[in-house]
N, C-alpha and C positions, 0 to 999 in steps of 0.2 A: 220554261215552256218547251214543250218537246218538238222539233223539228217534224217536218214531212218524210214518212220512213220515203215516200218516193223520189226524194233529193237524196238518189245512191251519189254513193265515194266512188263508187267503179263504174265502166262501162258497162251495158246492160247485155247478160249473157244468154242467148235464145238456147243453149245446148244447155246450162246450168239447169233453165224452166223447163226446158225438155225430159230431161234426167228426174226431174223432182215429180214434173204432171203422170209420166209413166206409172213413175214407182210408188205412189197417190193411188190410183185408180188400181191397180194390182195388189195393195196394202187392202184395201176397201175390196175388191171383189174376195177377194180369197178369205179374209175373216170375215165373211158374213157367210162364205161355204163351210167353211171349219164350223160355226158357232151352231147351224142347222143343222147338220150330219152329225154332231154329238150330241143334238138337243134328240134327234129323231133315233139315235143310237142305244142311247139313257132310257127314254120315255117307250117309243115305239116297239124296239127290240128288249128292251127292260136288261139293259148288260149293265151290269154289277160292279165294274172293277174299272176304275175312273185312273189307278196308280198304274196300270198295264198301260194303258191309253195314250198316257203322259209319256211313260217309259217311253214308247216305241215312237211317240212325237219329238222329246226333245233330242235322246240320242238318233234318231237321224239325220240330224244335223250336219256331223261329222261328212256327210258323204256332199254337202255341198261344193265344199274344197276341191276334191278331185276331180269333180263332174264340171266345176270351172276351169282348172287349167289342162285336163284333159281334150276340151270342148274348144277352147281358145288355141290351144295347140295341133289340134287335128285342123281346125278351116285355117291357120296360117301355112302349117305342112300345104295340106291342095291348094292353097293361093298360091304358093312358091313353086309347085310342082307345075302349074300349070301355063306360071309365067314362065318356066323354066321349056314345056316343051313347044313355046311360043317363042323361044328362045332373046325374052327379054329380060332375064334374069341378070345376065352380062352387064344390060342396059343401064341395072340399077347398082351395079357394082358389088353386087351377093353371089357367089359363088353355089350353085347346087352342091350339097353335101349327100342326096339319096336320101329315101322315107326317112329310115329309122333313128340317122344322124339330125336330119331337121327338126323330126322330131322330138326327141330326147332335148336336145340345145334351146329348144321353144320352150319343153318345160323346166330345165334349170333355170335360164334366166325369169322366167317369169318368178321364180323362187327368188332367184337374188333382188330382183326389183320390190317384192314383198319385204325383202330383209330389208333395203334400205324404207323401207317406210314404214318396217318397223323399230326402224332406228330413230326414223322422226317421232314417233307415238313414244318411246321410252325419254327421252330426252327432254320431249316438253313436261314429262312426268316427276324426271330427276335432272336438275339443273348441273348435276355432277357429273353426268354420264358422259362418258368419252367414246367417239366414234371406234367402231370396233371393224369394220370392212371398209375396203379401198371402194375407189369411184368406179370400180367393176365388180363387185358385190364381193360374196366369199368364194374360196377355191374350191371347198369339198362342203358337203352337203352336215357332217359334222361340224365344223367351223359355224355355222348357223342355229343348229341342234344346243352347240353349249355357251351360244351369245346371253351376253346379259339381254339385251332387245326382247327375245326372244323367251326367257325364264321373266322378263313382265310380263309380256302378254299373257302367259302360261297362269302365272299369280293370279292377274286381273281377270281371267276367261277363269278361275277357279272360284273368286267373289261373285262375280255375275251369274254363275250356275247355281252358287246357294239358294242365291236372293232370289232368281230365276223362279228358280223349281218348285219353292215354298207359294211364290205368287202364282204359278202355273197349276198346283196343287190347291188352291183355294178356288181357282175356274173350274176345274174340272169336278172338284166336289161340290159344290153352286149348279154347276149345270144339273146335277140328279135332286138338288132340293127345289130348285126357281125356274122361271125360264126366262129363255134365252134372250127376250128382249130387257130383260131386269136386271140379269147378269152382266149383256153386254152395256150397258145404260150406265150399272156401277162401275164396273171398272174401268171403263173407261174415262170415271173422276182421277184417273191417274194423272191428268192432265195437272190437276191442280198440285198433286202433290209433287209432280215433275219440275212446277215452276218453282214451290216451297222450298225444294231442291235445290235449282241450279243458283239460288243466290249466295247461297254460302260455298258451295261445290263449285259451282263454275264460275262463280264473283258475276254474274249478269248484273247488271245493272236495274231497280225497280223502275217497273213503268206501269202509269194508270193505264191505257189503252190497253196492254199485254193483259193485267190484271180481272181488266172489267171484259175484256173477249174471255175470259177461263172462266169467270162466275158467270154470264151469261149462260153460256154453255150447259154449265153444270147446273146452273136452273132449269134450261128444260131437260136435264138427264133424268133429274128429281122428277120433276112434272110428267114424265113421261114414264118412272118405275111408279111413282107413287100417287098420279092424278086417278082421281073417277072413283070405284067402286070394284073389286073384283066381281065375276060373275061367279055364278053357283058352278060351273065345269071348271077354273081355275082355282079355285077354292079348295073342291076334289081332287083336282090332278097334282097341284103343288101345294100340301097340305102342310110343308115345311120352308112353304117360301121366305119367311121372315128370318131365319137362324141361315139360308143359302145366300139371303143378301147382307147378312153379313159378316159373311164371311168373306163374299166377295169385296167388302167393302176395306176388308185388312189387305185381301191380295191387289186392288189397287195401290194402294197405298206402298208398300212394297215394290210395286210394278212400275212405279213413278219414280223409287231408288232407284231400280235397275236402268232406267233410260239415263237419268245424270248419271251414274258412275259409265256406263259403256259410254257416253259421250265425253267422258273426262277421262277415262283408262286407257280408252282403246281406240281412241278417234287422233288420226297426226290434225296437226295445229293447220286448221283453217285459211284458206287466201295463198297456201305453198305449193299446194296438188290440186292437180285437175280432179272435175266435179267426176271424171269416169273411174279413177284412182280409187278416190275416197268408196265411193260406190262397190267396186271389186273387193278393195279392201274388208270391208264389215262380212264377206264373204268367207274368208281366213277368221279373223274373227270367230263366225258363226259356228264353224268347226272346231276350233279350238275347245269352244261352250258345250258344243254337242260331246267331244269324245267325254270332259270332264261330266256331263246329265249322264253316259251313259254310266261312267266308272259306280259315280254316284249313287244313283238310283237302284242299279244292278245289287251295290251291296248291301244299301238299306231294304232294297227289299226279302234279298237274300236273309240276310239278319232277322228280319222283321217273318218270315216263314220260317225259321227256324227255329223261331221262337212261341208259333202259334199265333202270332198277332196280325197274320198275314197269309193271304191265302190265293195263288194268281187262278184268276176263272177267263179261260178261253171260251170264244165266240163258237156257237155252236152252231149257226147256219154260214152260208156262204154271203149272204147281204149282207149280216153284220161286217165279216170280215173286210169288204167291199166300204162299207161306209167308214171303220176304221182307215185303210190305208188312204181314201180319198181323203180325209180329212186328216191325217199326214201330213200326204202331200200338201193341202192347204196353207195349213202352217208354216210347212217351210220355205212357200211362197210368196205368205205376210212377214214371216220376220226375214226373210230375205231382203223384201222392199221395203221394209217400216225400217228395220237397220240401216240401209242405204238411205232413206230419207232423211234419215235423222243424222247422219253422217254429212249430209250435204244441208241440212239447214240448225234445227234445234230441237231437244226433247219437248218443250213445249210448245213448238209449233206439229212436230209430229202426233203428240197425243192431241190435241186438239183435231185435226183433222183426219184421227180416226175416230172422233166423235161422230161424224158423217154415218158409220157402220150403225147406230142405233137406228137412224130411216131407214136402210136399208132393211138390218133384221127387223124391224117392226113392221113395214110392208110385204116382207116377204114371210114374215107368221101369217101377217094378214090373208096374205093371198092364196096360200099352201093351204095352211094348218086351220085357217076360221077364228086363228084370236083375235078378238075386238079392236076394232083403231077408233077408239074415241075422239072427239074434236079436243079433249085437251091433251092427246098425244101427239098428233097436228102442230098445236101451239108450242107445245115444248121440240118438235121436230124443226118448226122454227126459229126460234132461242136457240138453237145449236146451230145452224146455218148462217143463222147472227152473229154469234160469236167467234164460229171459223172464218166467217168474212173482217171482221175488226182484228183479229189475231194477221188475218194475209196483209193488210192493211198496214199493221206494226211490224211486221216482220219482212216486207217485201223488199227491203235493200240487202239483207241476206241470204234471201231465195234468187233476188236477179244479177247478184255482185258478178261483176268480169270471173269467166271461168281463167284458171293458171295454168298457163302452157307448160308441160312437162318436159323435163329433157331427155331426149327419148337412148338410151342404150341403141349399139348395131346389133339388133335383135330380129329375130324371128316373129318375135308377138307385139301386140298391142302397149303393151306393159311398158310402165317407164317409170323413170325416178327424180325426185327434186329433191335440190339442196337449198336450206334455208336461205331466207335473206341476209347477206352480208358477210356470209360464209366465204371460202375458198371451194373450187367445185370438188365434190367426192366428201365434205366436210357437214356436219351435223351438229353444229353447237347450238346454243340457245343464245338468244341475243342479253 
């Protein structure tokens, strides 16, 4: 018999639910803006070229990285500067170095405390690996450049961009056959194939409660692409909706790989690092992913035009191009948050509670656009509500577990680094 998940092993952390409830609601609003601006981009603007779209969504990615520790180094620089001309800086026993010196020293260490945790991600990966930087990270920025640590991540953010891009490439061709509450309905069955996943991937343990919150769920996703009757203007308008869902129905599925392996590749080991680490962390990560979408996609498309098979068609008015970028940026808002979620709890608690984005796009067709909300999309709108509530239920000693105090470097930033348990400090072994 399975235990109450709310008889946690740890004490109960309000920063850990803090961290999760944000990046929730941020996950949810930004992919139901991504999903309408491409719906309204396809349909409305009738733009033609779904593999541009992609291109310019997942390589920008890359630019999350700098825009965080540039961003994180600039308000510690003016907090130092400021306590400096309050002249408490003394106080705290930090020495003012001047702008460009705080600055610079805020963004290496913030590097070096990424290495070491990316020491911890390789190591729970390969039980052989041997620490490669001292308990003050590395000396020169090459030393990092040719870590083993580091040529994982590299591999693993090169698996993740395949798998990625082919299940990203199944949304955005879906989007111009189905709509948007069909597409997002299926794929987001990823849920199910995310738990199919983590039992052999991640060894999770089978549980009926987990089980029966994913098939709920996914009953009213069903209920909700496939209840009632189309009308005679849907019929019209998405006269290829049945070959768009499923298609989307392979890029779930795929989309459910990618969350087990970035949670098994590229996530350090759980219960070590603080929930704002881990969070930051899928940050690095996400860049990683993006520079390898853009190498990627740049050559096959390049290949693929070269060959005639491929043809890039830019946006001819100034609103497409507007709904483009905004829907961008969207994206790199949901996988910014949906990565950090899943980082701080589980692939199949994170697909499950972006099951949630079906009410939303389905009420916001509704509202916007005039498509139908029948009562049996209601019913299946609550079947999903159902089964994100039984999955919170089963999964709430992992969402509330005691967050881990980091041991913070004499740093300029936020950033900090742990050593495992049982370690000596500066040491990265596996127990």
């Amino acid at each position: 018999m399975e235990g109450s998940p709310f008889q946690s092993h740890g004490s109960f952390s309000t920063v850990k639910i803090g961290f999760v409830v944000v990046l929730f609601i941020l996950s949810l609003a930004s992919f139901v803006l991504q999903t309408e601006l491409t719906s309204i981009l396809f349909i409305k603007y009738e733009y033609d070229d779904p593999f541009f779209v992609m291109l310019l969504t997942h390589s920008c990615w890359w630019l999350l990285w700098p825009i965080q520790f540039v961003s994180v180094a600039l308000f510690k620089t003016l907090k130092r500067y400021r306590l400096h001309k309050k002249g408490q800086d003394v106080l705290r026993g930090k020495r003012w170095k001047g702008l460009r010196r705080a600055f610079t020293s805020s963004v290496k260490t913030q590097h070096r405390n990424f290495a070491h945790t990316a020491e911890l991600t390789a190591a729970n990966n390969h039980p052989e690996y041997v620490n490669e930087f001292s308990d003050r990270g590395f000396r020169r920025y090459t030393d990092f450049l040719h870590s083993n640590a580091l040529h994982h991540l590299l591999k693993s953010a090169l698996l993740l961009c395949l798998v990625l891009n082919v299940a990203g490439a199944t949304w955005f061709v879906a989007m111009k056959l189905s709509t948007g509450a069909d597409v997002t309905a299926i794929y987001n069955c990823s849920a199910f194939a995310a738990y199919c996943f983590s039992i052999p991937i991640l060894h999770d343990s089978f549980s009926w409660v987990k089980m029966s919150s994913v098939l709920t769920a996914i009953s009213g996703v069903m209920i909700v692409a496939y209840g009632g009757q189309q009308t005679r203007d849907e019929t019209r308008e998405y006269p290829h909706r049945f070959a768009g869902n499923v298609i989307i129905l392979v890029g779930a599925i795929l989309y459910g790989l990618y969350e087990v392996l970035y949670k098994r590749k590229c996530c350090p080991p759980s219960g070590i690092v603080s929930a704002r680490r881990e969070a930051t962390f899928s940050n690095f990560t996400m860049g990683l992913v993006g520079i390898n979408s853009c190498i990627l996609l740049c050559t096959c498309l390049f290949f693929a035009h070269l060959f005639g098979f491929y043809s890039v068609k830019l946006p001819t008015t100034t609103k497409a191009w507007w709904l483009i970028w905004t829907s961008v940026f969207s994206n790199a808002v949901f996988s910014l948050s949906f990565l950090g979620l899943m980082s701080l709890t589980s692939p199949v608690f994170s697909s499950v509670s972006s099951l949630l984005t079906i009410l939303l796009v389905g009420f916001s067709e509704w509202w916007f656009r005039g498509i139908a909300l029948g009562w049996y999309k209601i019913f299946g709108y609550c079947l999903v509500m159902v089964g994100f509530a039984l999955l919170t239920y089963a999964s709430w000693s992992e969402i509330s577990e005691e967050d881990t105090d980091d041991q913070l470097l004499d740093t300029d930033t936020e950033s900090s680094y742990s050593t495992l348990p049982g370690t000596e400090s500066g040491g990265f072994g596996i127990q």
